[in-house]
N, C-alpha and C positions, 0 to 999 in steps of 0.2 A: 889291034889286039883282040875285040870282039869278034865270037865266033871262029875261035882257035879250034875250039874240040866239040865237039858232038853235047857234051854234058859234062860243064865245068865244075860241076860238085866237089871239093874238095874236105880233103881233113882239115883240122885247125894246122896240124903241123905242115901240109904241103900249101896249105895258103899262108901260113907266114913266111915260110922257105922263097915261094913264087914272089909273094912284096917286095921281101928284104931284095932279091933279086934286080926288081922294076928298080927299087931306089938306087941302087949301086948302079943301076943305069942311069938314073938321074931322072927318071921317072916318078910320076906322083899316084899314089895309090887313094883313092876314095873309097870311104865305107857309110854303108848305110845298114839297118835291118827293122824286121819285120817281119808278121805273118802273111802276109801275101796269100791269103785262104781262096779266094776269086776273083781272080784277075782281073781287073778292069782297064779302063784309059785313063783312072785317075791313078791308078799303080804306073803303066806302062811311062807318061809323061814325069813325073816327080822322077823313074829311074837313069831317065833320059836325059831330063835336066841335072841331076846327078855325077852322072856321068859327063857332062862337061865340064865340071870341074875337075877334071884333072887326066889319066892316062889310063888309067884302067879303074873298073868299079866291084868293089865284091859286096854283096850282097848276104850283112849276116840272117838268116831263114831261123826264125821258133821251130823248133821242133814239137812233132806233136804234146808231147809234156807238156814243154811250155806253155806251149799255146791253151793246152785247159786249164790251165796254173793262172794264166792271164785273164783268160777270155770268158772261162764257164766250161763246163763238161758236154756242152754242146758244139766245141769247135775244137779241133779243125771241123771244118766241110770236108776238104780234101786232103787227105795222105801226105806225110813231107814230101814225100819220094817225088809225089807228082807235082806237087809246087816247086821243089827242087829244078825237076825237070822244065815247068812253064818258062821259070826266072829263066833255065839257062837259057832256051831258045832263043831269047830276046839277044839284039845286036847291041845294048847297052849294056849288057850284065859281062863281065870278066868272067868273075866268079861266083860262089855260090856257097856258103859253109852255113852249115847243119850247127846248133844248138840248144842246149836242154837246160840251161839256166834259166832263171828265170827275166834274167836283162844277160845282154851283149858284152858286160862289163870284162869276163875273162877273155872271152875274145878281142874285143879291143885292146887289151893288154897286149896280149899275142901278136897282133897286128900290126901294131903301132900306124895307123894310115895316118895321110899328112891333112887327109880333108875327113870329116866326121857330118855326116847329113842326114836333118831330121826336118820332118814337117815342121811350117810354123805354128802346128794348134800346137806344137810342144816348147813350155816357157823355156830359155836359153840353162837357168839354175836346173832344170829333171832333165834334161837331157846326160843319159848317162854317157860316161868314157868323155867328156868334156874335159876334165881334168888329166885326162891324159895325153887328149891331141893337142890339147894347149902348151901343158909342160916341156913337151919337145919341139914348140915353137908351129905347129899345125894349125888348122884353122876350126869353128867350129860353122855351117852353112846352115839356116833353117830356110828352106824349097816352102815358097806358099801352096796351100791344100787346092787341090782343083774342086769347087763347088760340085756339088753335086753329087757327086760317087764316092761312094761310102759301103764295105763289106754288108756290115751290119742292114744299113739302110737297102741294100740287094737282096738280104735275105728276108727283111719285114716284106719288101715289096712279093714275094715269092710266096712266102706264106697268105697275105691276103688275097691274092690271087684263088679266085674259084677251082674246084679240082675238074678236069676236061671231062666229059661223060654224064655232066650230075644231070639231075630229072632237069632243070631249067634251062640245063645244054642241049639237051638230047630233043626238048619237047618243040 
């Protein structure tokens, strides 16, 4: 399935259309989501691992709203457009759907996936849309956090970094 199209960015309605689809196939559909602001290998792994659970994997993406709603008026770093883009390049991503709520909740509605995948720092009770991949007999997955890579912890390390040129560069 991965790496059908160029840029699997979808609406909500042609990614619930495309699901419903897979399941009539008898295929399993996993969802995950996230801001994905700077890609790392502790994103790339977790999407991965993911992704083997099941047939295909879409990936719900914060929209920038959201993501200042969440994060602070300092993030996104990067544009959805282009995180959009990063996600779809990867051969573990299916899909890729854009939103501006502030949780995944109406999305997951829409979707109905039969796997629901979240980091383990997230306790099993906040994990939202649980109560919905459950009720139709779905599974919910918490993926352990790969040590070390962390958005936030990328962009402190960026910030204390000296700026290139300064008199104790140059001297």
């Amino acid at each position: 399935m991965s790496g059908t199209t160029a840029m699997s960015l979808m609406s909500v309605g042609e990614a619930t259309r495309w699901a419903g689809d897979l399941r009539i196939r008898g295929r399993s559909v996993v969802f995950t989501n996230g801001v994905f602001d700077l890609l790392h290998p502790g994103h790339v792994r977790y999407l991965a691992d993911a992704r083997r659970l099941g047939d295909a994997l879409v990936v719900g993406l914060n929209g920038d709203r959201s993501v200042r709603a969440n994060k602070g008026p300092g993030r996104p770093l990067t544009p959805e457009r282009e995180r959009a883009e990063l996600l779809s390049a990867l051969d573990c991503v299916d899909a890729v759907v854009l939103f501006d709520d502030d949780t995944p909740h109406a999305l997951i509605a829409a979707l109905q996936p039969d796997v629901l995948v979240k980091g383990a720092d997230w306790a099993v009770d906040a994990i939202v849309g649980r109560d919905i991949v459950e009720a139709r007999g779905g599974r919910v997955v918490r993926i352990p956090v790969e040590q070390g890579y962390s958005t936030s912890a990328l962009v402190e390390r960026i910030r204390q970094r000296p700026a290139s040129g300064s008199s104790a560069a140059s001297s």
